[in-house]
N, CA, C and O of each residue as an XYZ file, in Angstrom:
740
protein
N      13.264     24.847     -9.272
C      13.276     24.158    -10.546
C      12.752     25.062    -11.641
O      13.407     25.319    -12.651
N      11.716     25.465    -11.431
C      11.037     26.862    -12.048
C      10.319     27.711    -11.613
O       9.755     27.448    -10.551
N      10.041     29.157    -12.310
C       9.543     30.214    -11.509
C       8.857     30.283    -12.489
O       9.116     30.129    -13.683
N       7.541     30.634    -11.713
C       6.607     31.742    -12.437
C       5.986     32.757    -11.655
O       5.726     32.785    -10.452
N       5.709     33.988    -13.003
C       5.055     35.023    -12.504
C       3.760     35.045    -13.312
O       3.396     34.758    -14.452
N       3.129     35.620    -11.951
C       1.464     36.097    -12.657
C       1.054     37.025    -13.445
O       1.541     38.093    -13.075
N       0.471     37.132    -14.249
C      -0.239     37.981    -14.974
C      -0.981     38.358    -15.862
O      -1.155     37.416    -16.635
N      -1.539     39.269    -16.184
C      -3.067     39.212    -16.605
C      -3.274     37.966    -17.251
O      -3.969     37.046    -16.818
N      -2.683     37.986    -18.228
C      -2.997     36.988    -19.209
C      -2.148     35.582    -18.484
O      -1.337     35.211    -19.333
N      -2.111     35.235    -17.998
C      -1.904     33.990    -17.314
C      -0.387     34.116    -16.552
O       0.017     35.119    -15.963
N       0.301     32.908    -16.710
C       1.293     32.783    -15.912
C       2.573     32.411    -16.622
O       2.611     31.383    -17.298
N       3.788     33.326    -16.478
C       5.000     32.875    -17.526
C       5.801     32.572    -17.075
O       6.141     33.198    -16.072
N       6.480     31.611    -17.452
C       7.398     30.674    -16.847
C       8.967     31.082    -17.275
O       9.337     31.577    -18.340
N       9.785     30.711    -16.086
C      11.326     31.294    -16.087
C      11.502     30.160    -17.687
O      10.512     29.685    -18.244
N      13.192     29.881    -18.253
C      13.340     29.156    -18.798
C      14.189     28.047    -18.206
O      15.386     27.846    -18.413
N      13.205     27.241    -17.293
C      13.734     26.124    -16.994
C      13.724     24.875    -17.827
O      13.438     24.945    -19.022
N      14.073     23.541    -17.151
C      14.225     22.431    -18.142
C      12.720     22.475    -19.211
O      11.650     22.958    -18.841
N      12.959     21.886    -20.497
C      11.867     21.163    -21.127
C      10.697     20.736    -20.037
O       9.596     21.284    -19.976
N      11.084     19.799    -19.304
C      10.695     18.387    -19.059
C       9.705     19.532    -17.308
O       8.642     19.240    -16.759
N      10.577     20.623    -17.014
C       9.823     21.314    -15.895
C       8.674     22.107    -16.116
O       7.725     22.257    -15.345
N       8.879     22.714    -17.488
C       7.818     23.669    -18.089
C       6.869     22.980    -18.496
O       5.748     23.470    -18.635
N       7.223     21.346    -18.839
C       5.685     20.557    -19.403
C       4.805     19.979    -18.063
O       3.594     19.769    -18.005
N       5.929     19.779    -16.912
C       5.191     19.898    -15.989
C       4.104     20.588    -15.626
O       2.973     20.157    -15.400
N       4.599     21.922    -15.572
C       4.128     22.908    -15.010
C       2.875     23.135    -15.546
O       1.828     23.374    -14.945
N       3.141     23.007    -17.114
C       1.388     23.376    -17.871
C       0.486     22.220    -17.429
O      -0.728     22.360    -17.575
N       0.811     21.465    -17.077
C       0.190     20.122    -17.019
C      -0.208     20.039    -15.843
O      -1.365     19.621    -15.816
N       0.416     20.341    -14.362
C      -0.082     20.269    -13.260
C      -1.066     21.683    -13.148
O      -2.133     21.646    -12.536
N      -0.581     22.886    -13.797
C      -1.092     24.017    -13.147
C      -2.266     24.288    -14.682
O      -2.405     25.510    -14.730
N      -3.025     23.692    -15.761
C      -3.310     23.914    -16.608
C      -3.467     25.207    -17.337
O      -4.333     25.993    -17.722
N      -2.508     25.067    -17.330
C      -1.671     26.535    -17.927
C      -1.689     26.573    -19.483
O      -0.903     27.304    -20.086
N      -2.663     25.718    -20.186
C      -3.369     25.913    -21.417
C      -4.708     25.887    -21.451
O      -5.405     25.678    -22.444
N      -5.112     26.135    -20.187
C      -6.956     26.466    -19.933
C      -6.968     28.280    -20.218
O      -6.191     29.033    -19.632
N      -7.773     28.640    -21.000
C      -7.684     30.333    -21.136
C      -8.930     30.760    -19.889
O     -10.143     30.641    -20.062
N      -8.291     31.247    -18.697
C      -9.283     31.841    -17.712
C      -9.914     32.767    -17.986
O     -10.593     33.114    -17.020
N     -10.068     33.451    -18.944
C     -11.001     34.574    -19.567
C     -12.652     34.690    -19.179
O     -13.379     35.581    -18.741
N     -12.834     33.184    -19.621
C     -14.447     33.656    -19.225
C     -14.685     33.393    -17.670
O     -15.730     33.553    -17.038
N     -13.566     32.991    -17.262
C     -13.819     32.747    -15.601
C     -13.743     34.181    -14.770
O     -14.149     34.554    -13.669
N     -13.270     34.577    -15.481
C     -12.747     36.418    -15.170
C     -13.906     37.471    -15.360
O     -14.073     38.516    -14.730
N     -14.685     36.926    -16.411
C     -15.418     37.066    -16.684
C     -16.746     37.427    -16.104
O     -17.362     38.489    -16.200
N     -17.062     36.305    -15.472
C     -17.756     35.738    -14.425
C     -17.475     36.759    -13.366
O     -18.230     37.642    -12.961
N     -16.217     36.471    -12.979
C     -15.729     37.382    -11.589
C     -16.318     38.919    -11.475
O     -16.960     39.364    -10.524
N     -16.012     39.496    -12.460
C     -16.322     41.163    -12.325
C     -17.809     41.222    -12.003
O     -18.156     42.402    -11.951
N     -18.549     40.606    -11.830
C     -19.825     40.749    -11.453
C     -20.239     40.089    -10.357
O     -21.443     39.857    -10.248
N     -19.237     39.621     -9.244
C     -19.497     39.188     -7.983
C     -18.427     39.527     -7.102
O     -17.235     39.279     -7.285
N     -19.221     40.421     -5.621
C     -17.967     40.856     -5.289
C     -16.634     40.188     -4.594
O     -15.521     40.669     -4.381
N     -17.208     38.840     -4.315
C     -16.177     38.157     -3.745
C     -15.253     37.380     -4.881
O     -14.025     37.470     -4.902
N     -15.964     36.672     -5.738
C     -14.830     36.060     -6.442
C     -14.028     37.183     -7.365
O     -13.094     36.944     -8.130
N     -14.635     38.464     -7.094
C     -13.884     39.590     -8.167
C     -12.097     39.279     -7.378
O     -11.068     39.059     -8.018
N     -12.246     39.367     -5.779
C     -11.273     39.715     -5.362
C     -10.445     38.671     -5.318
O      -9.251     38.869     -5.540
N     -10.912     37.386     -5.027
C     -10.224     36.216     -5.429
C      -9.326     36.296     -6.821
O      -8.166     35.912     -6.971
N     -10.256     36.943     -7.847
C      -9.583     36.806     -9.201
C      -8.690     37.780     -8.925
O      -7.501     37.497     -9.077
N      -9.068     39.176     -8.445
C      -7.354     39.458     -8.990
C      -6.508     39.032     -7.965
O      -5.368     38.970     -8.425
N      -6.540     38.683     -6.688
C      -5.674     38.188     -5.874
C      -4.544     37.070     -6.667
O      -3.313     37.109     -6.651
N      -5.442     36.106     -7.332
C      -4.724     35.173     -7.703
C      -4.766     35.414     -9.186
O      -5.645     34.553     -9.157
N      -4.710     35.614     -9.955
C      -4.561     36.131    -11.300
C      -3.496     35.317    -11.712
O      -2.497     35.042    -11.048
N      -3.844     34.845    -13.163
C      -3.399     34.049    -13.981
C      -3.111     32.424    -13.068
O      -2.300     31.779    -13.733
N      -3.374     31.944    -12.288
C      -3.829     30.978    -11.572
C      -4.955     30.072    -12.071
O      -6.108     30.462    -11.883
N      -4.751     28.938    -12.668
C      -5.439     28.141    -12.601
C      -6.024     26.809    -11.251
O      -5.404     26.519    -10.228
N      -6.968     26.399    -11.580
C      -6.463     25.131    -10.753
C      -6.053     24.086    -10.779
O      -6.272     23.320    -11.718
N      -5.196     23.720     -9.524
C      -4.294     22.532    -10.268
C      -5.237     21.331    -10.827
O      -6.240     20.859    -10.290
N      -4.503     20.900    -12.311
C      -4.962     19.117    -12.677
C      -4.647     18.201    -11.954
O      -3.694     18.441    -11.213
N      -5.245     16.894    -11.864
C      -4.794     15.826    -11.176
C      -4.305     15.015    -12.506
O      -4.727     15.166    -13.652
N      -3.449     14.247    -12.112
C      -3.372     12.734    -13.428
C      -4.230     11.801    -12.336
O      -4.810     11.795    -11.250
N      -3.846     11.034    -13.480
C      -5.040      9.583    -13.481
C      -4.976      9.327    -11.827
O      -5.970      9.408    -11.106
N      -3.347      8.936    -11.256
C      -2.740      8.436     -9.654
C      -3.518      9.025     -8.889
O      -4.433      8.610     -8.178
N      -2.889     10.542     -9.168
C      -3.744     11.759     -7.862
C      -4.721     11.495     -7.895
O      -5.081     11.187     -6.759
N      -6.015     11.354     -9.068
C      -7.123     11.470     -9.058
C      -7.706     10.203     -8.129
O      -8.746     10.332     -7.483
N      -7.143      9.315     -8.131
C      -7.327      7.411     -7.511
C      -7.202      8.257     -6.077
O      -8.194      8.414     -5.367
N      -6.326      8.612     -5.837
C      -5.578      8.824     -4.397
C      -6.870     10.178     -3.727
O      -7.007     10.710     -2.625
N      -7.266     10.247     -4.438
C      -7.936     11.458     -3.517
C      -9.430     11.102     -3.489
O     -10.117     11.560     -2.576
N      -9.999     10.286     -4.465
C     -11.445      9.679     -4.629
C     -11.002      8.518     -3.734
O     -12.069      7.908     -3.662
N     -10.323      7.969     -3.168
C     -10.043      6.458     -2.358
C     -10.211      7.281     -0.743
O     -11.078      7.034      0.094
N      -9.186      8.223     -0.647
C      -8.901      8.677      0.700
C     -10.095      9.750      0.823
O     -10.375      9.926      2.009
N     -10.790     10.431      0.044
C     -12.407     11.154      0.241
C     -13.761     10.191      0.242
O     -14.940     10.534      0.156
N     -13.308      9.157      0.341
C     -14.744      7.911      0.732
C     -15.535      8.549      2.045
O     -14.974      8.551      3.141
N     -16.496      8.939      1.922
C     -17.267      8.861      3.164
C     -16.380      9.604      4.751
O     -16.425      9.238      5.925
N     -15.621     10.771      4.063
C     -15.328     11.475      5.239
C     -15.012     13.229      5.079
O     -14.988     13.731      3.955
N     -14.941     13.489      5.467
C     -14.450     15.453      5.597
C     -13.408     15.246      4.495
O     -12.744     14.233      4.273
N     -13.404     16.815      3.633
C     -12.518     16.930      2.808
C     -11.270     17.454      3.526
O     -10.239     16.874      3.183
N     -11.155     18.227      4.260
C     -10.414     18.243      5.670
C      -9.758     17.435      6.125
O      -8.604     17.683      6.475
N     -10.303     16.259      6.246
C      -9.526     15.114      6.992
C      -8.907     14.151      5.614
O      -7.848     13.527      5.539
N      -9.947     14.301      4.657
C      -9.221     13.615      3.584
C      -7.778     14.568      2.640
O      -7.231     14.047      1.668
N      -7.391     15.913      3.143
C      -6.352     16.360      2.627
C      -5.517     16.293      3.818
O      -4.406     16.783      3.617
N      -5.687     15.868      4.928
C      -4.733     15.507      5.977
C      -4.268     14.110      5.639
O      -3.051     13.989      5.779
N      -4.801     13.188      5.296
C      -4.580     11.942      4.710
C      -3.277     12.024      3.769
O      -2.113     11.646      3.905
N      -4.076     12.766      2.634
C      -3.213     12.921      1.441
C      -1.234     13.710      1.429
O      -0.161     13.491      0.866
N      -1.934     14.832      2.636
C      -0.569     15.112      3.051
C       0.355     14.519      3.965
O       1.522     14.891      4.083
N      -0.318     13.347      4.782
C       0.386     12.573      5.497
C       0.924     11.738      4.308
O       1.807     12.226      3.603
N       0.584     10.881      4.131
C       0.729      9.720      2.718
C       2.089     10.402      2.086
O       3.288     10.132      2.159
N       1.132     11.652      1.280
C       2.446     12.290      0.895
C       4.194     12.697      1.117
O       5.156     12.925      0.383
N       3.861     12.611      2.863
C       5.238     13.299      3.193
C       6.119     11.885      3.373
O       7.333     11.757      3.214
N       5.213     10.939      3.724
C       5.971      9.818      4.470
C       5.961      9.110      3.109
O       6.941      8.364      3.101
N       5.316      9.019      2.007
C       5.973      8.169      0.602
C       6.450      8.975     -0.354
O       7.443      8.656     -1.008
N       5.957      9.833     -0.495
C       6.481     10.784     -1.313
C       7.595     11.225     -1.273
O       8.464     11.063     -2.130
N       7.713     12.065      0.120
C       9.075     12.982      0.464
C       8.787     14.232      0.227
O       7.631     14.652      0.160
N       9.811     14.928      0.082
C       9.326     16.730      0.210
C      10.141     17.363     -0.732
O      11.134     16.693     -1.015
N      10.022     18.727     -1.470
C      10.886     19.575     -1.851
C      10.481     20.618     -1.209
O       9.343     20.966     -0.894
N      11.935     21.305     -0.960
C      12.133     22.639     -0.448
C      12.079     23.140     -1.498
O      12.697     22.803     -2.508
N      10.956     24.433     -1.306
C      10.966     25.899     -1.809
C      10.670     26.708     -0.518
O      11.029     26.338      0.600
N       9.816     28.122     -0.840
C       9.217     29.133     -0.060
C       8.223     28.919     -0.713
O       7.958     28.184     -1.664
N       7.288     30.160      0.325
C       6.342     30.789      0.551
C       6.293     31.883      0.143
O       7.415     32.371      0.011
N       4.907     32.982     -0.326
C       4.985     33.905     -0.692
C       5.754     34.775     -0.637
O       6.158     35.390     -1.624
N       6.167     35.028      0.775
C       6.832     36.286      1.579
C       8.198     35.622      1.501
O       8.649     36.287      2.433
N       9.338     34.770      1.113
C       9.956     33.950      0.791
C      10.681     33.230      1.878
O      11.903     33.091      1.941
N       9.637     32.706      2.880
C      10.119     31.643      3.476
C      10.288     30.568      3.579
O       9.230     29.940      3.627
N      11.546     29.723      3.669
C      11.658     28.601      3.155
C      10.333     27.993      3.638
O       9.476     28.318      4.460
N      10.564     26.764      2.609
C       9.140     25.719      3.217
C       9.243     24.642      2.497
O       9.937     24.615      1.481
N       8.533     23.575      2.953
C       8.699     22.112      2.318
C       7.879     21.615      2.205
O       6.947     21.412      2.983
N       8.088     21.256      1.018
C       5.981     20.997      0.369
C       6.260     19.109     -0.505
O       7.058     18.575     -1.276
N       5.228     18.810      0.141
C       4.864     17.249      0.441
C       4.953     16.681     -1.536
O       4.047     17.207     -2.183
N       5.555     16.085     -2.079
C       5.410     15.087     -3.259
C       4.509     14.371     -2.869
O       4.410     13.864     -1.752
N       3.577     14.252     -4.020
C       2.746     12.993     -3.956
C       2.979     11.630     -4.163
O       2.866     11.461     -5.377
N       3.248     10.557     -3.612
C       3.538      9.299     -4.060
C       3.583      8.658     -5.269
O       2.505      8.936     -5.794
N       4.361      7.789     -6.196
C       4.209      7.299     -7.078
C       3.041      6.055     -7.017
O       2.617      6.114     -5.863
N       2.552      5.301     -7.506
C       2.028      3.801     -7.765
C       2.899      2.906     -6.613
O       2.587      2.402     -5.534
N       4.152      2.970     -7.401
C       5.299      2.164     -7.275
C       5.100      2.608     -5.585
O       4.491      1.871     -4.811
N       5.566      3.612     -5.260
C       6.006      3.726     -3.604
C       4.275      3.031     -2.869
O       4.277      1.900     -2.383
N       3.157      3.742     -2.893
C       2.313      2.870     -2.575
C       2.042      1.292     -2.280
O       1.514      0.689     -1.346
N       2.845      0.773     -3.915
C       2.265     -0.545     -3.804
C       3.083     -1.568     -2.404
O       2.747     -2.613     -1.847
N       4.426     -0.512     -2.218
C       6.022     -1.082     -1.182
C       5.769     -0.370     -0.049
O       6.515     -0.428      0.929
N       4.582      0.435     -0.101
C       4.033      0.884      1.363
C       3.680     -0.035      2.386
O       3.187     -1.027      1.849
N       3.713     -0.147      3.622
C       3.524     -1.167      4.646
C       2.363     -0.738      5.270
O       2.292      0.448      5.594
N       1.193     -1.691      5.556
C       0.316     -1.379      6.241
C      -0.055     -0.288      7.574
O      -0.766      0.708      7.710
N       1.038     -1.250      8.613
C       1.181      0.318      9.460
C       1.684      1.298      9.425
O       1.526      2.115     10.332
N       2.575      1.571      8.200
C       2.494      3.031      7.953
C       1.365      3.657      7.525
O       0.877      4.449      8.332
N       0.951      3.556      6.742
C      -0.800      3.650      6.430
C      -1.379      3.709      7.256
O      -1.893      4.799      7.506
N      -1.573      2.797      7.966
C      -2.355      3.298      9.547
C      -1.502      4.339     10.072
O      -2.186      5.362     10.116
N      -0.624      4.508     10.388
C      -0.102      5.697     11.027
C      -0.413      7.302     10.245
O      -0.408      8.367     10.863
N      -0.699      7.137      8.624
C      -1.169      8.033      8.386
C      -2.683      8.457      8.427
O      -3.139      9.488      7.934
N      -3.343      7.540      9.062
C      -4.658      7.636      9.334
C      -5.997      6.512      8.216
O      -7.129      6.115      8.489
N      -4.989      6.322      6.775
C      -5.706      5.395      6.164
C      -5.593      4.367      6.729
O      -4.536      3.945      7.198
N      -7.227      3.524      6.790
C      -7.493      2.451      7.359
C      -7.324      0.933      6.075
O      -7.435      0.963      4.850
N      -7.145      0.221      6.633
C      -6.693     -1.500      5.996
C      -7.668     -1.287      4.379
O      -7.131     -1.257      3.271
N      -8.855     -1.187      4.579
C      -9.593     -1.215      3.628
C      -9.544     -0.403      2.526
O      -9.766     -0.675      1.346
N      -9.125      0.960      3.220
C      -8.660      1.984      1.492
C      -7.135      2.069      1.532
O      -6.546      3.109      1.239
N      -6.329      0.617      2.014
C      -4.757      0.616      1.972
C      -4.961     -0.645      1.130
O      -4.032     -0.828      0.343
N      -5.874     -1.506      1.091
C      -6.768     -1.876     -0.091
C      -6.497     -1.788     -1.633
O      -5.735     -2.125     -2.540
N      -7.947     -0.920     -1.225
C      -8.067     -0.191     -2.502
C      -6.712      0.687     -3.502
O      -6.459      0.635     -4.706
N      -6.031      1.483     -2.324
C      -5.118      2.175     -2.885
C      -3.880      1.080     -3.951
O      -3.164      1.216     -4.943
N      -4.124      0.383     -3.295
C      -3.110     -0.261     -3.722
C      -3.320     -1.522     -5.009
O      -2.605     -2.299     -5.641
N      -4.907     -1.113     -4.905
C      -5.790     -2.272     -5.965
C      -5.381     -1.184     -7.140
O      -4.643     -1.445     -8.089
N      -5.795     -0.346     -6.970
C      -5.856      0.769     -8.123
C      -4.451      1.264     -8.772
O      -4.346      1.660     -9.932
N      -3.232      1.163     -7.696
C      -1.958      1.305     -8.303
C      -1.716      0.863     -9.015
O      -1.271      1.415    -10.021
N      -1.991     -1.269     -8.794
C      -1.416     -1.966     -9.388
C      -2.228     -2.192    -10.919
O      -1.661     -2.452    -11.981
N      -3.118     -2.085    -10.793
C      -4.336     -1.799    -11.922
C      -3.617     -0.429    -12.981
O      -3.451     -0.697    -14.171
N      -3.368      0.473    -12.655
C      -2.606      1.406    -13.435
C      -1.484      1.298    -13.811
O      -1.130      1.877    -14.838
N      -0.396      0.322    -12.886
C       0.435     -0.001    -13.476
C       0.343     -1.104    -14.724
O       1.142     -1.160    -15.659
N      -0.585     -1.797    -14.566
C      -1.445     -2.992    -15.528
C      -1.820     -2.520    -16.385
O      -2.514     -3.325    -17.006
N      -1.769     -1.456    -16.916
C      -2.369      0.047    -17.948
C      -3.907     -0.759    -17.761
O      -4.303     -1.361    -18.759
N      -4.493     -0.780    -16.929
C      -6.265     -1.121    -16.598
C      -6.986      0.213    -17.174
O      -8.014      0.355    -17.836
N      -6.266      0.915    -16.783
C      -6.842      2.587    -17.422
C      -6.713      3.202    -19.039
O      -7.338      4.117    -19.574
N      -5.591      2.266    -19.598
C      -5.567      2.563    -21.083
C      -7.052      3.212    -21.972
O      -7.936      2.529    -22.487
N      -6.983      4.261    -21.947
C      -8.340      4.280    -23.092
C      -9.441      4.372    -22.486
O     -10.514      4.430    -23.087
N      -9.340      4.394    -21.336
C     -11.276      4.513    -20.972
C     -11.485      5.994    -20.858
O     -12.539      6.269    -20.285
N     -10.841      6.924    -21.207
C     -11.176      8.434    -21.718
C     -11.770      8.461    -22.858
O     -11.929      9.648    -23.141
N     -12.261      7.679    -23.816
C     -12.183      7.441    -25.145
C     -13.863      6.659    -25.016
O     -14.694      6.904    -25.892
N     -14.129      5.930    -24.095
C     -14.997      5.083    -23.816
C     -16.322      6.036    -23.340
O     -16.217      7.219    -23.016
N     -17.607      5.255    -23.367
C     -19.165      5.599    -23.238
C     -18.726      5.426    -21.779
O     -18.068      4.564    -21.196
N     -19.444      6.771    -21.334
C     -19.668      7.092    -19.482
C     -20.178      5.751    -19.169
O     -19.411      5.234    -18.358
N     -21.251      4.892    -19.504
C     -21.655      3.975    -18.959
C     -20.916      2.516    -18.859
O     -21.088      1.617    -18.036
N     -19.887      2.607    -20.169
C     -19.007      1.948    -20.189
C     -17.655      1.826    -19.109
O     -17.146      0.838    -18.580
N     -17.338      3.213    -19.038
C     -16.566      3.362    -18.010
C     -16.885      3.330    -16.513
O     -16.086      3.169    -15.591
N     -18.378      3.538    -16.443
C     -18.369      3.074    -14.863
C     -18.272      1.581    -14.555
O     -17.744      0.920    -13.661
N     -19.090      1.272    -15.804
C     -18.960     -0.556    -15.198
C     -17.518     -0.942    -15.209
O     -17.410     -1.798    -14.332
N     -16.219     -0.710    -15.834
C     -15.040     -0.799    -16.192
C     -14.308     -0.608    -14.513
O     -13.543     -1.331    -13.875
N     -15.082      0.957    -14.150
C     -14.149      1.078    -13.036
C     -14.773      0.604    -11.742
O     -14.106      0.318    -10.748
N     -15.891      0.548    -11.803
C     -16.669     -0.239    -10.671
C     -16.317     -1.762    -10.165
O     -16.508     -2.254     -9.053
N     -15.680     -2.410    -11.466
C     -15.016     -3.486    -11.169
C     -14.223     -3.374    -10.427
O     -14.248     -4.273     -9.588
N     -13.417     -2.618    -10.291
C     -11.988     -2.909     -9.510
C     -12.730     -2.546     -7.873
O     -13.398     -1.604     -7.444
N     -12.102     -4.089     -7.157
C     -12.830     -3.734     -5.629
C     -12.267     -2.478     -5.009
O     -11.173     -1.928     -5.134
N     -13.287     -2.205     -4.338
C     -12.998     -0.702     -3.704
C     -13.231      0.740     -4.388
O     -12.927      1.869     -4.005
N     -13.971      0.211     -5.699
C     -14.843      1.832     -6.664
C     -16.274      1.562     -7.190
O     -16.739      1.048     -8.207
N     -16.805      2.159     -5.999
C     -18.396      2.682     -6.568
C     -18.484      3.621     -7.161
O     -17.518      4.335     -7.431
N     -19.808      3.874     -7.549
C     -19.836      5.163     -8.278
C     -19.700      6.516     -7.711
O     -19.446      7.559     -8.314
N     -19.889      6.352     -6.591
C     -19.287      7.750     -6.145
C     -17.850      8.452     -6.519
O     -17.489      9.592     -6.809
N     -17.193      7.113     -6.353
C     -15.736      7.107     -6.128
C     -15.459      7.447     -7.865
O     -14.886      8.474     -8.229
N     -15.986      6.375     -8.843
C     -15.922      6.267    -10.371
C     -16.199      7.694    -10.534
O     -15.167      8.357    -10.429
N     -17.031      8.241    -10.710
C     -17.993      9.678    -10.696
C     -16.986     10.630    -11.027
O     -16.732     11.236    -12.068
N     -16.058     10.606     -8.970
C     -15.399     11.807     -8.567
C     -14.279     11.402     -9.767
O     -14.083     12.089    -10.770
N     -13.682     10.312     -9.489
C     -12.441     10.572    -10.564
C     -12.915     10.811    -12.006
O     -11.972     11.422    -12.510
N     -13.477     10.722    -12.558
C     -13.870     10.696    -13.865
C     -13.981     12.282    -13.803
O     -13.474     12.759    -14.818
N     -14.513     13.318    -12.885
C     -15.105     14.841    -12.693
C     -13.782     15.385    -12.686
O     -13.454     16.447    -13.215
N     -12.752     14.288    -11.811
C     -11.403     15.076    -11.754
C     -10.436     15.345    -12.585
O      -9.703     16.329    -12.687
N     -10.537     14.027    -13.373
C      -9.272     14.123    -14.717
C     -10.063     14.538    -15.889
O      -9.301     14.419    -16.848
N     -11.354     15.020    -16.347
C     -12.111     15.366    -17.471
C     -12.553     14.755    -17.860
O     -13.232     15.020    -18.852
């Protein structure tokens, strides 16, 4: 759909669609200037090599969904087991696109679910991906809540405001409120 290449100064994109390139800045925040992170780097020897390894690499953003989906399925377990979650979930609601791999071998990399596919998700599939009844729950409290625009504007809102806001919805403590709030900014 689109290519990019790395370099110093960040990452430039082939000229694919409009609608792929706004993606792209948006998932890969590809209007964050890594400069002072680079910065940082030359004076430690490990992340020096990280930086130029991956150069002009940001890390990916979440939206509001991802951010629900990964603070629901990281409750009280390994981040490990909670990105096995996410990539199960993923393959079986989501679906996949084929690209490659560095060395350019094909490969098929997991879409993340919409709201919508979640909310028409069936319990034992969910169990089969390892989420249990209670954050098949939640996941699905929080879809329908976003589809409800429940989230309208609470970027805009007092931190204390927004936890009580999101603490309401069953199935978000503050841990959970916290992480997503750390994840989307």
């Amino acid at each position: 759909v689109i290519t990019a290449r790395a370099t110093k100064g960040g990452l430039e994109l082939d000229d694919g669609s409009p609608e792929a390139q706004a993606w792209a800045v948006r998932a890969f925040g590809l209007e964050l200037n890594p400069a002072a992170f680079y910065a940082v780097c030359e004076g430690d020897p490990v992340l020096s090599r990280a930086a130029i390894a991956l150069v002009g690499l940001r890390p990916p953003l979440m939206d509001f969904w991802e951010a629900w989906v990964a603070a629901i399925l990281g409750q009280q377990i390994t981040l490990a087991f909670c990105l096995q979650q996410i990539t199960a979930v993923s393959r079986r609601y989501g679906g996949e696109v084929d690209g490659f791999l560095p060395d350019g071998r094909p490969h098929k990399y997991p879409l993340h679910p919409s709201p919508e596919q979640i909310l028409a998700a069936d319990e034992a599939g969910l169990l089969e991906c390892k989420v249990s009844r209670r954050k098949t729950e939640y996941l699905k409290t929080v879809a329908q809540a976003l589809l409800d625009g429940y989230f309208e504007g609470v970027l805009e809102r007092d931190v204390t405001e927004v936890l009580e806001h999101l603490t309401a919805l069953r199935g978000i403590g503050l841990w959970s409120a916290r992480y997503w709030l750390a994840t989307v900014g």
